[in-house]
C-alpha positions as CSV (number, residue, x, y, z in Angstrom):
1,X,56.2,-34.3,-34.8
2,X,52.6,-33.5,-35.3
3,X,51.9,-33.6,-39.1
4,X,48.5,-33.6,-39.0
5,X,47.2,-30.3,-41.2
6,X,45.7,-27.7,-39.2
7,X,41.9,-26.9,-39.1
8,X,40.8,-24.6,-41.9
9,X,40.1,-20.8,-40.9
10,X,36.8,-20.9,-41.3
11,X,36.1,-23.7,-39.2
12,X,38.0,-22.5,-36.5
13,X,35.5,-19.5,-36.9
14,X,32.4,-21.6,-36.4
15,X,33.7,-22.7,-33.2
16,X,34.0,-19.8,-31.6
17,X,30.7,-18.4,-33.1
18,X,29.2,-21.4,-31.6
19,X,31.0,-20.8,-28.7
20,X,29.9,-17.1,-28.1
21,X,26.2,-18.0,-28.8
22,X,26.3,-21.1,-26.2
23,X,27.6,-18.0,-23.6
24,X,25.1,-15.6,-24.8
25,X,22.2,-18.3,-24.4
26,X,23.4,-19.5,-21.0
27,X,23.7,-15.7,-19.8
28,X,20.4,-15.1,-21.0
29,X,18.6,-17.9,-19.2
30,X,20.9,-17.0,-16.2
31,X,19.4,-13.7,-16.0
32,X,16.1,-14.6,-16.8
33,X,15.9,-17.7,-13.9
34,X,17.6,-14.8,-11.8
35,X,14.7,-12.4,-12.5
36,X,12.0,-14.7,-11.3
37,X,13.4,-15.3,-8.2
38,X,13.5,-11.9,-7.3
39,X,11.5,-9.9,-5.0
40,X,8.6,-8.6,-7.3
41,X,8.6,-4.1,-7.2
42,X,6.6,-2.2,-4.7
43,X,3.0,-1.7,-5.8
44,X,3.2,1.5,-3.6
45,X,7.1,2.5,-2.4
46,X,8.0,4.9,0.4
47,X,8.3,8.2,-1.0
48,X,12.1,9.1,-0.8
49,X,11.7,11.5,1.9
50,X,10.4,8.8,4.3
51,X,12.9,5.8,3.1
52,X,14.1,5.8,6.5
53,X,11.2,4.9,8.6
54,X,10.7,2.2,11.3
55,X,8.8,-0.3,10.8
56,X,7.6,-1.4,13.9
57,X,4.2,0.8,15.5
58,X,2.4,0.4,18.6
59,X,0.5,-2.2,18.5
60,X,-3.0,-2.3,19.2
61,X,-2.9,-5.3,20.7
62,X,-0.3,-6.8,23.1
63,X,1.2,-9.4,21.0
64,X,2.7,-11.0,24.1
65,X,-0.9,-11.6,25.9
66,X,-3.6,-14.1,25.1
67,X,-5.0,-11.7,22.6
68,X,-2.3,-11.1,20.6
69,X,-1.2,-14.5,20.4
70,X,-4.3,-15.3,19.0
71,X,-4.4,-13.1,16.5
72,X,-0.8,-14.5,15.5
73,X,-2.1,-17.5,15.2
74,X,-4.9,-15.9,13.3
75,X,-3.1,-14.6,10.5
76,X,-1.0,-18.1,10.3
77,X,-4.5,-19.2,8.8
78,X,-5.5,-16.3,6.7
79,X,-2.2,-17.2,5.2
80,X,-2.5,-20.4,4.5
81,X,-6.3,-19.8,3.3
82,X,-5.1,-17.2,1.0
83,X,-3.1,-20.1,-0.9
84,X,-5.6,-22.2,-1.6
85,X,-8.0,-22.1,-4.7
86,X,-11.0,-19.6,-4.1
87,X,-13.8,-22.2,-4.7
88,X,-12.0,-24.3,-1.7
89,X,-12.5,-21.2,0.7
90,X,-15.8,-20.9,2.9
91,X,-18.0,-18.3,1.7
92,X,-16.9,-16.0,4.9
93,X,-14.9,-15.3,7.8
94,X,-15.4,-15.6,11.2
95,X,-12.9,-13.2,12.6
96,X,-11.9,-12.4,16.6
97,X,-14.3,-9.3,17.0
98,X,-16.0,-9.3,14.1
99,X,-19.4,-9.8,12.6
100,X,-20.2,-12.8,10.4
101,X,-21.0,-11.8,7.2
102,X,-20.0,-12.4,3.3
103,X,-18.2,-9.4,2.0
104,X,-15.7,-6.5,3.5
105,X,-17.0,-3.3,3.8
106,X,-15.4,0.1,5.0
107,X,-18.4,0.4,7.7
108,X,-17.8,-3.1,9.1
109,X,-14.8,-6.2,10.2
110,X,-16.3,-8.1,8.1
111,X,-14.4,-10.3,5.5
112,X,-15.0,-12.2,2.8
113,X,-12.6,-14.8,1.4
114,X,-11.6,-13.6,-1.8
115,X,-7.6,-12.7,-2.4
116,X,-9.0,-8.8,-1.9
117,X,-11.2,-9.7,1.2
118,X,-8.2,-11.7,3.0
119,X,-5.8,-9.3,2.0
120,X,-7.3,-6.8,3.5
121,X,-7.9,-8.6,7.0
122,X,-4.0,-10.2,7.3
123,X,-2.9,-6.3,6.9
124,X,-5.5,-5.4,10.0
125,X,-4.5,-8.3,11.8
126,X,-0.7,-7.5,11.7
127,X,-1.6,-4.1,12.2
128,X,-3.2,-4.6,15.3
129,X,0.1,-6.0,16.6
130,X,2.5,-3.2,15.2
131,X,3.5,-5.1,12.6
132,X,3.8,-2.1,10.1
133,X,6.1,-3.8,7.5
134,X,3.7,-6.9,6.8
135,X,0.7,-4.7,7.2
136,X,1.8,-2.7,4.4
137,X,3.1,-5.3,2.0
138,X,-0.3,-7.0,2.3
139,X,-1.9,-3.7,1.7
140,X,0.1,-3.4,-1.3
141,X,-1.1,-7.0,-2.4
142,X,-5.2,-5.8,-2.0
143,X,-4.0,-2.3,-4.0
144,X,-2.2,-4.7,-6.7
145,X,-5.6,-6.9,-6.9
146,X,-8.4,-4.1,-6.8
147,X,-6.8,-0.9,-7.8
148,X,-9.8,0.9,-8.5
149,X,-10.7,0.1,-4.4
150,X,-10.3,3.3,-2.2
151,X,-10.6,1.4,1.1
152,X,-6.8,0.0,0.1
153,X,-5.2,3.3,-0.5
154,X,-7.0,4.6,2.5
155,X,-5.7,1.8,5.0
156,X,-2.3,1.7,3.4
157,X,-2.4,5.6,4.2
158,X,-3.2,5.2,7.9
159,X,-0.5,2.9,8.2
160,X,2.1,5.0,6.8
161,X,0.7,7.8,8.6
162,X,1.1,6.0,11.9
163,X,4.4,5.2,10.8
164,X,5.2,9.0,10.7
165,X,5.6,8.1,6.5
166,X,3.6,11.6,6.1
167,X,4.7,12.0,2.5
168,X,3.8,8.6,1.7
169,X,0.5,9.1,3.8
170,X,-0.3,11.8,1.3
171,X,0.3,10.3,-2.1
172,X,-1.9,7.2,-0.6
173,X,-5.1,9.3,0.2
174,X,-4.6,11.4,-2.6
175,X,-5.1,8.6,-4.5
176,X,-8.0,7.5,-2.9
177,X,-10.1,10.2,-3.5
178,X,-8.7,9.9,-7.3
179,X,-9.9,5.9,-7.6
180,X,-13.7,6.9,-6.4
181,X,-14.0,10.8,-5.9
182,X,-17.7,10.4,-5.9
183,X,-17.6,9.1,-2.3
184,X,-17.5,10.8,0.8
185,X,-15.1,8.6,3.2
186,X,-12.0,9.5,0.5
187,X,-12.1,12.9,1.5
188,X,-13.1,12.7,4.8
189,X,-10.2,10.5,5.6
190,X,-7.8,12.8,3.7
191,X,-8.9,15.8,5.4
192,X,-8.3,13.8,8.7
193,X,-4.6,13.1,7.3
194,X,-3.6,16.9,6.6
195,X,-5.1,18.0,10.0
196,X,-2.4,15.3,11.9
197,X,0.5,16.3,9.7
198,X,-0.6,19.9,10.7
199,X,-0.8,19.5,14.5
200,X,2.1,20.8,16.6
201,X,5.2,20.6,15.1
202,X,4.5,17.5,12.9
203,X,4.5,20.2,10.1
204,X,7.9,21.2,10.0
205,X,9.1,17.8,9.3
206,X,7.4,17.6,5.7
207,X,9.2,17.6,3.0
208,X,7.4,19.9,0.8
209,X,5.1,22.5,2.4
210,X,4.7,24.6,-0.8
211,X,3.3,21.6,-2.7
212,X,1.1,20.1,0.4
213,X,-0.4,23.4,0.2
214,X,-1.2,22.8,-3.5
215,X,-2.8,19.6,-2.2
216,X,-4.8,20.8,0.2
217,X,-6.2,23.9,-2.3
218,X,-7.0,21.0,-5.0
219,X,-8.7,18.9,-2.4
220,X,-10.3,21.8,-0.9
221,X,-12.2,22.2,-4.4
222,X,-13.0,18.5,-5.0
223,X,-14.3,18.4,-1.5
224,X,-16.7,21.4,-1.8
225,X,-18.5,19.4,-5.3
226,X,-18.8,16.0,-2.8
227,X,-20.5,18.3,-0.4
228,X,-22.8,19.6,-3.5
229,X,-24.0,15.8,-3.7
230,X,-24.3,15.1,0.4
231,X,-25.3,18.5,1.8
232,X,-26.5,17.0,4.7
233,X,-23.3,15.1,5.4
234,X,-22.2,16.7,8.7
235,X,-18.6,14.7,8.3
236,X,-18.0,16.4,5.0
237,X,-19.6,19.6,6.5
238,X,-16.8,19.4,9.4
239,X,-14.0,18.6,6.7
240,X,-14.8,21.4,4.7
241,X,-14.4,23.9,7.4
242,X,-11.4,22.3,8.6
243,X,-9.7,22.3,5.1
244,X,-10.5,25.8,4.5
245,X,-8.8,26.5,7.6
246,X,-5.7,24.5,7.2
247,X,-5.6,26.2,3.5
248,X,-5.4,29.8,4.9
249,X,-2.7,28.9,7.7
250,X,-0.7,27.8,5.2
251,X,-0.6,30.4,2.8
252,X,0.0,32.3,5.8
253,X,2.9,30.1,6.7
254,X,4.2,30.4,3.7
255,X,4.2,34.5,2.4
């Protein structure tokens, strides 16, 4: 028979204190260990309406064909240079088709080689082989790194537009005139936008009609005090008169 005298009460109550705080630590550094691993959020999600789209787009180049594989090898570098330090990078890019020159420009291909700049020219390159997904996601990463750069929202834009991600289209060129409204291109590009979800039945797919129409009145406005500063600026010119009539077939649509 055991005769040994049992532990006193409150000793058996620091055990299983320490026992619930050993649990609670090791949870805790679970979850947190758990958290880093995990995919970081979208910079830019698909707007619910367009949660469902394909991500594979015509590409613009034949991936299966000399060209393409090129560019596939291509981007296996830009990846692997977008790893390394910055001051271990060459000072520019010398890219299939494109100028050599320092810095990225909305005019040009040319690339520089900071995280933006390479960024920027992976999305293109997987672009050009309808790779919409990775084009995106790398868009997302030049939007995370320069927010206050138009040129992101605007290419991220095209690509959802292309991917028939029309709401998503929207809220990225919206957002591009709202980054640097003091610049043409924004506009002109967003006015370009509307017009394709306009033509032929494309329209009838949106999810919101009443509130693209609010859109296009509010960028209606902000377009006419851009054209105020450029009134030479035939693009703007032609965007204004092509927003003023998308505007009025709308609020016909929608009596």
């Amino acid at each position: 028979m055991n005769t040994s005298p049992s532990q006193p009460i409150w000793k058996r109550k620091y055990i299983w204190i320490s026992f619930a705080v050993l649990v609670i630590l090791g949870g805790t550094a679970y979850f947190l260990t758990s958290a880093s691993t995990m995919a970081p959020a979208s910079v830019f999600p698909l707007a619910q309406s367009d949660s469902s789209v394909e991500w594979e787009i015509g590409p613009v180049s034949n991936s299966q064909n000399h060209e393409g594989t090129y560019i596939t090898t291509e981007i296996a570098s830009l990846e692997e240079l977008v790893q390394a330090p910055e001051d271990q990078r060459p000072a520019m890019l010398v890219l299939q088709g494109s100028l050599v020159c320092p810095l990225y420009d909305e005019y040009s291909d040319c690339y520089g080689t900071s995280d933006y700049d390479l960024y920027m020219a992976i999305a293109e390159r997987y672009l050009s082989i309808g790779k919409g997904e990775e084009a995106y996601r790398y868009l997302e990463k030049a939007i995370a790194n320069n927010p206050s750069s138009s040129l992101a929202y605007m290419r991220l834009g095209n690509v959802a537009g292309r991917l028939g991600a029309y709401a998503t289209a929207n809220a990225a060129h919206k957002k591009a005139v709202e980054v640097e409204p003091e610049l043409p291109t924004p506009h002109i590009a967003y006015v370009a936008l509307l017009t394709n979800i306009s033509s032929g039945d494309t329209y009838k797919n949106y999810p919101d009609l009443p509130g693209l129409l609010l859109d296009i009145e509010e960028e209606e406005k902000k377009l006419a005090v851009v054209k105020e500063k450029y009134p030479d600026d035939e693009k703007l010119s032609r965007a204004l008169t092509m927003i003023s009539h998308l505007r009025a077939a709308y609020s016909e649509l929608l009596k």
